[in-house]
DSSP file (Angstrom, degrees, kcal/mol; ACC not computed):
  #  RESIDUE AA STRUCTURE BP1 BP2  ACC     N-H-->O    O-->H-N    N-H-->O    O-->H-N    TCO  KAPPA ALPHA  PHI   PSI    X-CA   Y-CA   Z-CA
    1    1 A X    >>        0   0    0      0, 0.0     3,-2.1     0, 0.0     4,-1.6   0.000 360.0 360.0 360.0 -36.5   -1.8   -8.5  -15.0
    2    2 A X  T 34  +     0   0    0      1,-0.3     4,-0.0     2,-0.2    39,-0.0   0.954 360.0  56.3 -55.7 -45.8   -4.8   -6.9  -16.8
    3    3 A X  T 34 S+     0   0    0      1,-0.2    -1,-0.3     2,-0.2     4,-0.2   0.056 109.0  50.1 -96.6   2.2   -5.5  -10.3  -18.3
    4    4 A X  T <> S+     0   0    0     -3,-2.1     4,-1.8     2,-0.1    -1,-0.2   0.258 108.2  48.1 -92.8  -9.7   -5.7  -11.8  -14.5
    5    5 A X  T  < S+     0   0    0     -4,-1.6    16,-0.3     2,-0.2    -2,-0.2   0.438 107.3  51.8-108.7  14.3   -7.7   -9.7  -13.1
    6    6 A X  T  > S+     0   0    0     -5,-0.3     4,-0.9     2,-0.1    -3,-0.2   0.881 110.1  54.5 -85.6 -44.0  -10.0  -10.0  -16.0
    7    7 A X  H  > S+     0   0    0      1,-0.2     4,-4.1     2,-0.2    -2,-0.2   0.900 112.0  45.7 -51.2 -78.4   -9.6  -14.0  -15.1
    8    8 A X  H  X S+     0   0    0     -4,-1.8     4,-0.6     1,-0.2    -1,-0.2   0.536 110.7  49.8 -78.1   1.9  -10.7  -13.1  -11.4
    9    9 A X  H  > S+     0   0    0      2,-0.1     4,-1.1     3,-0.1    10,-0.4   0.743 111.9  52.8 -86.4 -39.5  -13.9  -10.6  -12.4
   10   10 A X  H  X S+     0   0    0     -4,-0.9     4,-2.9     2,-0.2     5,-0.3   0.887 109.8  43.0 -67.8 -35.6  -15.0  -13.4  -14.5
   11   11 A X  H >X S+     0   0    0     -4,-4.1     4,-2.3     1,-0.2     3,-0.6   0.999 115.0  50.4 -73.8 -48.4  -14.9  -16.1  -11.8
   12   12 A X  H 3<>S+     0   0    0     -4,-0.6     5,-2.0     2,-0.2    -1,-0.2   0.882 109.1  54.1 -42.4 -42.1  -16.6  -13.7   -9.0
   13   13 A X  H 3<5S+     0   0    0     -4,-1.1     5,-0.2     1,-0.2    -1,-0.2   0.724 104.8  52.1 -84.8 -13.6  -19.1  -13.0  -11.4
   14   14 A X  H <<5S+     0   0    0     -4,-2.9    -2,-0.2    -3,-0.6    -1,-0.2   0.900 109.4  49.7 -46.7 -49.4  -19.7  -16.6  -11.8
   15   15 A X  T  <5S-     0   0    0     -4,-2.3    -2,-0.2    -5,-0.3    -1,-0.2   0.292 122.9-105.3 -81.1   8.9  -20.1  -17.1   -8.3
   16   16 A X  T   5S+     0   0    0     -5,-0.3    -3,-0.2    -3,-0.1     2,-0.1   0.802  93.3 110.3  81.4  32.9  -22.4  -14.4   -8.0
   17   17 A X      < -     0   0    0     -5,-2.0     2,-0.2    -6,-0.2    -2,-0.1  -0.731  56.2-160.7-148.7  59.5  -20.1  -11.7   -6.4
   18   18 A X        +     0   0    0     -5,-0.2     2,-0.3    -6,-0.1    -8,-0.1  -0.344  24.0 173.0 -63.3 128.8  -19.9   -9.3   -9.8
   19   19 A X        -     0   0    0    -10,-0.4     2,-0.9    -2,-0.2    -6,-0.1  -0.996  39.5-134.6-131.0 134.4  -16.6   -6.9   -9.0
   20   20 A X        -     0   0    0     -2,-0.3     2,-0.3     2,-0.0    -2,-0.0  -0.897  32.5-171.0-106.4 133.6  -15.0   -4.8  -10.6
   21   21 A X        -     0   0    0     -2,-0.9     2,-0.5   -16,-0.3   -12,-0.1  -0.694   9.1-163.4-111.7 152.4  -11.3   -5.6  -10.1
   22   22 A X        -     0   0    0     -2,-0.3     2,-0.2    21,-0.0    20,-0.1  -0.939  29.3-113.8-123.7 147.0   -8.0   -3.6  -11.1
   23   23 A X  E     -a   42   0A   0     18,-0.6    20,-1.9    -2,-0.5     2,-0.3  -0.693  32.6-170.2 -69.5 137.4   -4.6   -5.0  -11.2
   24   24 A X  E     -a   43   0A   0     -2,-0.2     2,-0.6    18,-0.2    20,-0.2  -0.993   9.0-151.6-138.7 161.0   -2.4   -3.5   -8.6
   25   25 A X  E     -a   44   0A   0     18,-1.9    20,-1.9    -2,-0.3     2,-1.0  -0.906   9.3-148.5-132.6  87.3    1.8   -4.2   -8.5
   26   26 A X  E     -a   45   0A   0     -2,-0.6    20,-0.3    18,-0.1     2,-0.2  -0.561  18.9-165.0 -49.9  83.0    3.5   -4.0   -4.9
   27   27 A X        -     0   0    0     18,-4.0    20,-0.4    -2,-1.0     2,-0.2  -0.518   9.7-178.0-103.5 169.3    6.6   -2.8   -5.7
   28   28 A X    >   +     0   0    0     -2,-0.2     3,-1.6    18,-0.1     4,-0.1  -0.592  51.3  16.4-118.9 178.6    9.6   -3.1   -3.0
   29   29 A X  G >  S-     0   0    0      1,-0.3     3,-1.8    -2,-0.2     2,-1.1  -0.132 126.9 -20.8  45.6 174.3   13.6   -1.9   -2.9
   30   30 A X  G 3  S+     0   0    0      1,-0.3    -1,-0.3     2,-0.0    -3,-0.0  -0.294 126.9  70.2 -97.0  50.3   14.3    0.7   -5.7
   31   31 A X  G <  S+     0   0    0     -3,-1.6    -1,-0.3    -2,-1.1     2,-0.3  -0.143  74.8 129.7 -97.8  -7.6   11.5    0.2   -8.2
   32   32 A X    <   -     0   0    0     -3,-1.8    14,-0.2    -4,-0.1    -4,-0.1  -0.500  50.2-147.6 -52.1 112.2    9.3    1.7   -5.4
   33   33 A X        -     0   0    0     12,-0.4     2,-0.9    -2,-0.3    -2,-0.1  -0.107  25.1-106.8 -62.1 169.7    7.1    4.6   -6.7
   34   34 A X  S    S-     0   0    0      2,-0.1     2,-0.7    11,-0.0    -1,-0.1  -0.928  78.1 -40.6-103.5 125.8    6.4    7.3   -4.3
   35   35 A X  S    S-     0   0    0     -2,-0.9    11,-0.6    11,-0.1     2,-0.5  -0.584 114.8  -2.7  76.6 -94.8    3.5    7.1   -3.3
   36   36 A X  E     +B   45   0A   0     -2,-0.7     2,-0.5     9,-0.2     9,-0.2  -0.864  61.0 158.6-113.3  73.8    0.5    6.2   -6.2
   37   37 A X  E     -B   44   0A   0      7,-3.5     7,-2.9    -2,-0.5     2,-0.5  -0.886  27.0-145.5-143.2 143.2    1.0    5.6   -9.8
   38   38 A X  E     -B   43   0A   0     -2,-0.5     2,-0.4     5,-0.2     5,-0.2  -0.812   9.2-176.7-103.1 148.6   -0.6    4.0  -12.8
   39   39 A X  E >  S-B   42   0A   0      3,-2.1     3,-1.1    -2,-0.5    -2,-0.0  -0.932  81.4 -24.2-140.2  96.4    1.2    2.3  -15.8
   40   40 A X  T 3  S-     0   0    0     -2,-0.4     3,-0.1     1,-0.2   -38,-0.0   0.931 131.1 -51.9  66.1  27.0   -1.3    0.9  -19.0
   41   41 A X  T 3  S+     0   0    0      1,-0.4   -18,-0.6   -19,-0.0     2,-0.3   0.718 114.2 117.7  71.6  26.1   -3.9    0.8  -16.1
   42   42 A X  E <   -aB  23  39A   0     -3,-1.1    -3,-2.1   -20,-0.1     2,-0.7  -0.817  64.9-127.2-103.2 153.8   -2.1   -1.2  -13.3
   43   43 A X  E     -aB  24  38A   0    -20,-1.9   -18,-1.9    -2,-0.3     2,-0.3  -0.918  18.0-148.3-128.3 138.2   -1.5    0.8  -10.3
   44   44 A X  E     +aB  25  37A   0     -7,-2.9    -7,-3.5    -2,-0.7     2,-0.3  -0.545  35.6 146.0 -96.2 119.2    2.2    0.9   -9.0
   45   45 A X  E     -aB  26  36A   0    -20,-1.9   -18,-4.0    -2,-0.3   -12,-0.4  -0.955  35.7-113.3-161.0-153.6    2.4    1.2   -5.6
   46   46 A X    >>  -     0   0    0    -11,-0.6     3,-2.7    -2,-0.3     4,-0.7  -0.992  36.9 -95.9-147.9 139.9    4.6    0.1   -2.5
   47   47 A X  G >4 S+     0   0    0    -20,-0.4     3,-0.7     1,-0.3     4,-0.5   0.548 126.9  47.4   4.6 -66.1    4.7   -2.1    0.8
   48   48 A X  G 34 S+     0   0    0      1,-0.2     3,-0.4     2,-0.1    -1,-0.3   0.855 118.7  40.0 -60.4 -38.3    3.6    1.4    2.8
   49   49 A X  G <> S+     0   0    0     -3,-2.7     4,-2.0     1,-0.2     5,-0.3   0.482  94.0  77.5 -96.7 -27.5    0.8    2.3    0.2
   50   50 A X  T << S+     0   0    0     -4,-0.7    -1,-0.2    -3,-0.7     4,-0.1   0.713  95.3  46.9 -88.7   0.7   -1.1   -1.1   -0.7
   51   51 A X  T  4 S+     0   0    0     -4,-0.5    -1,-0.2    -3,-0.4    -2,-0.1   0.870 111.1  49.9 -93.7 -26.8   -3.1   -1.5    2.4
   52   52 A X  T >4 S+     0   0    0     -4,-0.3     3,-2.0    -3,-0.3    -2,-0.2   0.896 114.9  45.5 -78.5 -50.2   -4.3    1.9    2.4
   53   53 A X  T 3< S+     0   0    0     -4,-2.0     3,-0.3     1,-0.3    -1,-0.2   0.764 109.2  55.8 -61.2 -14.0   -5.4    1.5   -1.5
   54   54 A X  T 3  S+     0   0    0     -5,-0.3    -1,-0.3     1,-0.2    -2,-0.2   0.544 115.7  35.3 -96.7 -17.1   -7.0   -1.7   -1.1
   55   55 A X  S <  S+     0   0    0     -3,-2.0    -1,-0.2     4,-0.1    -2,-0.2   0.006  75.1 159.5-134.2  21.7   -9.3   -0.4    1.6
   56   56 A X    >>  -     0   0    0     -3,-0.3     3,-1.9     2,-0.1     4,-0.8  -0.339  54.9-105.2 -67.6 136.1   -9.8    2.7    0.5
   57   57 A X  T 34 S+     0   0    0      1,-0.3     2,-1.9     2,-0.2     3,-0.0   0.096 108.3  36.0 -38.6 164.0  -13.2    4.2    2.2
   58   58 A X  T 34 S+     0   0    0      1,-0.2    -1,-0.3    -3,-0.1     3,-0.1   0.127 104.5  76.7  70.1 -31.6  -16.2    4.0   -1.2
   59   59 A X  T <4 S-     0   0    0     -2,-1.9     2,-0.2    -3,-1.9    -1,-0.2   0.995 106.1 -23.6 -82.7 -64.4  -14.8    0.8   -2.6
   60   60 A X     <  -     0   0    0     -4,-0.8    -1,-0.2    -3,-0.0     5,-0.2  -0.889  53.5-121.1-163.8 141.4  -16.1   -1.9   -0.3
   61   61 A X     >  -     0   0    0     -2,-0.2     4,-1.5     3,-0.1     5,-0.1   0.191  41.9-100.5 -66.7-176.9  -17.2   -2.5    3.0
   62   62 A X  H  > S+     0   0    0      2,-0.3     4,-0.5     1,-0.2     3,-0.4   0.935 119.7  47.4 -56.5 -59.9  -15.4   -4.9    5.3
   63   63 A X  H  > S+     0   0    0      1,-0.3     4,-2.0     2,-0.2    -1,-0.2   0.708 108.4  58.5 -50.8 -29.5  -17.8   -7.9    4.8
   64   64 A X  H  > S+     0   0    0      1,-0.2     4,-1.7     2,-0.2     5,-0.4   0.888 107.3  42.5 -77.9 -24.0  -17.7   -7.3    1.4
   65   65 A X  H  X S+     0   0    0     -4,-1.5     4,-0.7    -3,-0.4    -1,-0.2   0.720 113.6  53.3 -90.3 -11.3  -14.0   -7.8    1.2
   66   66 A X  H  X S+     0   0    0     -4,-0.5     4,-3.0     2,-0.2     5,-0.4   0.836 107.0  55.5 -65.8 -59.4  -14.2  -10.7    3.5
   67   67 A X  H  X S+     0   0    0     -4,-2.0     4,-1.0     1,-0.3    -2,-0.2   0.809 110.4  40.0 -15.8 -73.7  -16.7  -12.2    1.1
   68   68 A X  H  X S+     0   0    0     -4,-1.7     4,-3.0     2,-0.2     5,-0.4   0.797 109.4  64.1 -64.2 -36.4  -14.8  -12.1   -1.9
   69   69 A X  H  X S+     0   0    0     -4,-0.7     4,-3.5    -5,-0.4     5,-0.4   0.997 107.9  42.3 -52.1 -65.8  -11.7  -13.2    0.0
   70   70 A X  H  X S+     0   0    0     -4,-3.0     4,-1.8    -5,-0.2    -1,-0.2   0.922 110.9  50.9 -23.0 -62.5  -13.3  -16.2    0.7
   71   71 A X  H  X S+     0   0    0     -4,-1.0     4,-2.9    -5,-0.4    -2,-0.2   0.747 112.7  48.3 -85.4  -7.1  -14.7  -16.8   -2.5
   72   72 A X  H  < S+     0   0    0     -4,-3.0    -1,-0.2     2,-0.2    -2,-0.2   0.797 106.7  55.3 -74.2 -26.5  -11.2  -16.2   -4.2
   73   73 A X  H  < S+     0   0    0     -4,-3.5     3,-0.4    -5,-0.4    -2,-0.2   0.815 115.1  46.4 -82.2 -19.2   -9.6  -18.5   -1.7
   74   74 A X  H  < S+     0   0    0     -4,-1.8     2,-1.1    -5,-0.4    -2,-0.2   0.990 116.8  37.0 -61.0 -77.2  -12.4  -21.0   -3.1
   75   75 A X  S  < S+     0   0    0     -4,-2.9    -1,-0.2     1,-0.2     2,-0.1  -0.302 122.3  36.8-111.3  53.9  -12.1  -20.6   -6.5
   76   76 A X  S    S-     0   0    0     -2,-1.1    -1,-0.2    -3,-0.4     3,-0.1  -0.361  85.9-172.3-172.9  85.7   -8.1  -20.1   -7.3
   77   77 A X        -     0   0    0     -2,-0.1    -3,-0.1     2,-0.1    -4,-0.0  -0.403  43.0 -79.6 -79.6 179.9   -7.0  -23.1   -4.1
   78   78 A X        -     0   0    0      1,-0.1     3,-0.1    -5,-0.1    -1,-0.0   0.002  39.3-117.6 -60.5 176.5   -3.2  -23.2   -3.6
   79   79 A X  S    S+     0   0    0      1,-0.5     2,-0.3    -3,-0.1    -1,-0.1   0.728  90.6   2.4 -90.2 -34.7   -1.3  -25.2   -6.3
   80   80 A X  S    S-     0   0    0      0, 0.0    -1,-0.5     0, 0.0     2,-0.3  -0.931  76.8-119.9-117.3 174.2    0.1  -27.6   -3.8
   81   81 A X              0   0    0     -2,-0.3     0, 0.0    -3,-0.1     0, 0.0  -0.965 360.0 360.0-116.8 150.5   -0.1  -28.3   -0.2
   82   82 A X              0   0    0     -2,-0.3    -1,-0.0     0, 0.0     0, 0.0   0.472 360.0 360.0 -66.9 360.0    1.6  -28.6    2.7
């Protein structure tokens, strides 16, 4: 995981949209943590928990996460299509 989100920092910062990105690991069923947790510098969380982490106030405004949403659905397209 480290090593994709290494993948997706490089490509933002080609495109001119420098990020620093962390891997983070939904997990569901009863591999959920409670609550928050890091392992080798992924962070373990669950269904209830990843929108909140993801959005967390200080990290990045709205437009900025649209931004990068964008330019990630640009630069990683689907592997087929409908």
């Amino acid at each position: 995981m480290r090593r994709q989100a290494d993948e997706v920092a490089a490509r933002l910062s080609v495109l001119g949209a420098p990020t620093p990105v962390r891997p983070v690991l939904g997990l569901t069923g009863t591999a959920q943590p409670a609550g928050v947790q890091f392992a080798d510098g992924v962070l373990l969380t669950n269904p209830d928990t990843v929108s909140q982490v993801i959005t967390m106030s200080g990290l990045l405004t709205h437009d900025q996460r649209a931004r990068i949403a964008d330019l990630l659905a640009w630069a990683f397209p689907p592997a087929v299509s409908n």
